[in-house]
Structure formats: C-alpha cells, structure tokens
C-alpha positions in Angstrom: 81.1 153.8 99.0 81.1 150.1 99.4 78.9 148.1 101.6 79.9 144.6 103.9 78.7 142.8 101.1 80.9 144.2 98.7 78.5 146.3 96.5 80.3 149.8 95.2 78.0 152.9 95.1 79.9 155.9 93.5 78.5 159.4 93.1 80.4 161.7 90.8 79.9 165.7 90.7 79.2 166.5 87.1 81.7 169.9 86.4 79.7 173.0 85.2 76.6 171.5 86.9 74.5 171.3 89.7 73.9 167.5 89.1 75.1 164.8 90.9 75.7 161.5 88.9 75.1 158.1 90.9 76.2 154.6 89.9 74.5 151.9 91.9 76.1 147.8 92.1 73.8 147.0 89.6 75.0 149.4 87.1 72.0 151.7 86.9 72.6 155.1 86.6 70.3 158.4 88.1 71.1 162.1 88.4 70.2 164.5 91.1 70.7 167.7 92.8 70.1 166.8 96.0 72.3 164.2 97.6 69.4 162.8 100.0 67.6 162.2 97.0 70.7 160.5 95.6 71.2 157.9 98.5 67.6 157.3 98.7 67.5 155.7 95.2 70.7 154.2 95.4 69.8 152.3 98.4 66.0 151.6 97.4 66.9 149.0 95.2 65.6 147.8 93.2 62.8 150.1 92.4 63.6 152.9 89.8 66.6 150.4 88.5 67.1 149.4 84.8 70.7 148.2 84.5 72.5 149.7 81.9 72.0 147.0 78.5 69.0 145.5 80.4 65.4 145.9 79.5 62.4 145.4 82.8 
C-alpha cells in the first residue's frame, strides 16, 4: 500500500504459517496474526518502530 505522501507499507503472508510479516516506510519490521493488529502498528508510527540498522 502506498499513502499520498509516498510512504510504501507492504505486508507479506509468511508460507507454512499463520503470521503475517509487515514492512513499514521506515524500514521497521513486525509480525502478526491478526491483520487489524498489523495496520494498527503500521500506522501508529512511530511507537513500536526501531528501523532496521538503527538503535532508539
């Protein structure tokens, strides 16, 4: 999904599980099961974020 300003969200199905794997426009990554839970973090940002090769 991409928003008006550009940023891409992508949610992937991981095969043989019941996981879903988010990428948020930061980079951040988070699994769920539950897609609501999914969307809620990806749009919250940016608590819960640590970009991937960043440290808080």
């Amino acid at each position: 999904m991409s928003t008006p300003t550009g940023e891409v969200y992508r949610v992937d199905w991981l095969p043989g599980t019941d996981l879903l794997l988010g990428t948020c426009h930061c980079g951040a990554e988070h699994t769920a099961q539950d897609p609501v839970e999914m969307w809620e973090w990806m749009l919250g940002h940016p608590e819960g974020h640590r970009p991937r090769g960043k440290t808080p």
